[in-house]
N, C-alpha and C positions, 0 to 999 in steps of 0.2 A: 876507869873508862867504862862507861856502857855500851855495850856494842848487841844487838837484836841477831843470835844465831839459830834462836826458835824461829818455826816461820810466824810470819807475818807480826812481828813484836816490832814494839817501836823504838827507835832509838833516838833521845833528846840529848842534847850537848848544846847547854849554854843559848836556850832558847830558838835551837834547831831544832828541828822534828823530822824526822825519816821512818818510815814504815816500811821494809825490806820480807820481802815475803820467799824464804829460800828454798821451802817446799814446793814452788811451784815450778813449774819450764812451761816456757822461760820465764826467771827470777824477774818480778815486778817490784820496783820502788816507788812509793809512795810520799805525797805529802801535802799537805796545805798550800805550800810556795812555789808554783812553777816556777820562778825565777831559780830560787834553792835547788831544781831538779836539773835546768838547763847551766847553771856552775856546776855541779858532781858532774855530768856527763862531760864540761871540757874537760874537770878534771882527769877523769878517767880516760876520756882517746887522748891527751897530750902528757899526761904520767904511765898511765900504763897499755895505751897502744887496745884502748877497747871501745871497738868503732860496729861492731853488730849492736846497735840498738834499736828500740820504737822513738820517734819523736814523744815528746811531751804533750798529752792528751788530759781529757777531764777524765775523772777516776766518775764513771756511772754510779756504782755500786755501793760507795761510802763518799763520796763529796772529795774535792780537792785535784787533785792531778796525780797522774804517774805515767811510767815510763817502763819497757822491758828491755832488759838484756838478754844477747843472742847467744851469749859468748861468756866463757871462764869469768869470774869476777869472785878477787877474793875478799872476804869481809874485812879483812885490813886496810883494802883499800881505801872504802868508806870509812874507816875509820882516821885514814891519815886526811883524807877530806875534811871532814868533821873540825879535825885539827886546825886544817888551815883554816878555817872556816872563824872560828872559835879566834885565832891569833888576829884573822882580820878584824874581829868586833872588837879587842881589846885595845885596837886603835897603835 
């Protein structure tokens, strides 16, 4: 499993892409797929109860979209995401 615990390293799984930047406050995730940003976020407030976010925005600075976190988020989490993610495209 590849999982991005440097900041701002990308994490691909199975032609997902997330770019999680952990050195920052608040922690920003990244990506090409708004759609991809606005799934992780249910994930996360209806798995693990993390409801301090930013809406999903255009990323100025490098193209694509992102979003911040207000609040705890462990990289597991995204990682069990990823998972589902991954089992969903396997059909």
């Amino acid at each position: 499993m590849l999982l991005a615990t440097d900041s701002a390293e990308p994490i691909e799984w199975v032609g997902l892409s997330l770019r999680v930047d952990w050195e920052r406050q608040p922690v920003s995730v990244h990506s090409e797929d708004a759609a991809l940003l606005e799934r992780l976020i249910l994930f996360l407030r209806n798995q693990h109860n993390v409801k301090k976010r930013s809406i999903v925005m255009p990323d100025r600075e490098v193209g694509g979209f992102l979003f911040f976190i207000y609040q705890i988020c462990d990289p597991r989490w995204i990682a069990a995401f990823l998972e589902t993610e991954r089992g969903d495209s396997n059909g």
